[in-house]
N, C-alpha and C positions, 0 to 999 in steps of 0.2 A: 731854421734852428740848427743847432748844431750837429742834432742825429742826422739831419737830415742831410745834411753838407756830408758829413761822414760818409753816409751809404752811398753817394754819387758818386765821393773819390771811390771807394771800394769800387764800385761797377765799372767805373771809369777804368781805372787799374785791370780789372777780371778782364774786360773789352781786350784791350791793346795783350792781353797776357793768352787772351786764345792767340789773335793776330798772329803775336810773335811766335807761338808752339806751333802754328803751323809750317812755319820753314824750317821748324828742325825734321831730319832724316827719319829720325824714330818715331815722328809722329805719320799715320797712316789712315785711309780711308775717311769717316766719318769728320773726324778733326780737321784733317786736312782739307777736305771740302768746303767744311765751314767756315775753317780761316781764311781759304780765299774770297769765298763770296761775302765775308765779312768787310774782309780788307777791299776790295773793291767797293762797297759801298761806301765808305768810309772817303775813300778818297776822291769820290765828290763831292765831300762837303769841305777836306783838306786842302787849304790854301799853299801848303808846302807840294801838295802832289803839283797844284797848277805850278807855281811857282819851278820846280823842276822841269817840267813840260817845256815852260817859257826859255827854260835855259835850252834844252836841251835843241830847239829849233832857232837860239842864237848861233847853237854851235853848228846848225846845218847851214846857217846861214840864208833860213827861211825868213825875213822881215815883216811879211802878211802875217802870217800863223801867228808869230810874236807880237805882233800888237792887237790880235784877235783873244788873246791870252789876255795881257792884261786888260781889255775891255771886259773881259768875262769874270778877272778877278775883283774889278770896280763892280761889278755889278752886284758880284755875288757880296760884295762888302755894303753895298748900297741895301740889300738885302736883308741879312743881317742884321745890321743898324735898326733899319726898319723893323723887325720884328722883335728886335729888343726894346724898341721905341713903346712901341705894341704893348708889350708885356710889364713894362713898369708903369704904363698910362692908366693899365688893367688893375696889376695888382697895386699897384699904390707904392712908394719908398716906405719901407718901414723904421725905423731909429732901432 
């Protein structure tokens, strides 16, 4: 429904909006704590964080590592898929 899409962007928004208060200066202690361990979780399920990764050991000129990456990206996309497969099979397409 539509409340209900609502509340997610909300959350979704508040999420990324600690995140981000956490690298400002003026933020301290508890916050900052949190935001990191936030954002670290986060970034295993972020295809951008692999996706950097990947570059960043083209630029070392690692070749293994890099296509360890995108194996891991396919996977996790293989993944994914699959549990969104899941979850429409479950809940049903509704009109």
């Amino acid at each position: 429904s539509g409340a209900s899409a609502m509340a997610l962007y909300i959350g979704i928004i508040l999420l990324f909006l600690i995140v981000m208060m956490g690298s400002f200066t003026i933020a301290s202690g508890y916050v900052r704590s949190f935001s990191s361990v936030l954002s670290w979780g986060i970034n295993w399920i972020s295809p951008f964080f692999y996706w950097g990764l990947a570059l960043s050991f083209v630029e070392a000129g690692n070749t293994l590592n890099y296509l360890l990456i995108l194996l891991v990206m396919t996977a996790l996309s293989g993944l994914f898929l699959f549990l969104s497969h899941l979850v429409i099979k479950i809940k049903g397409v509704r009109p």
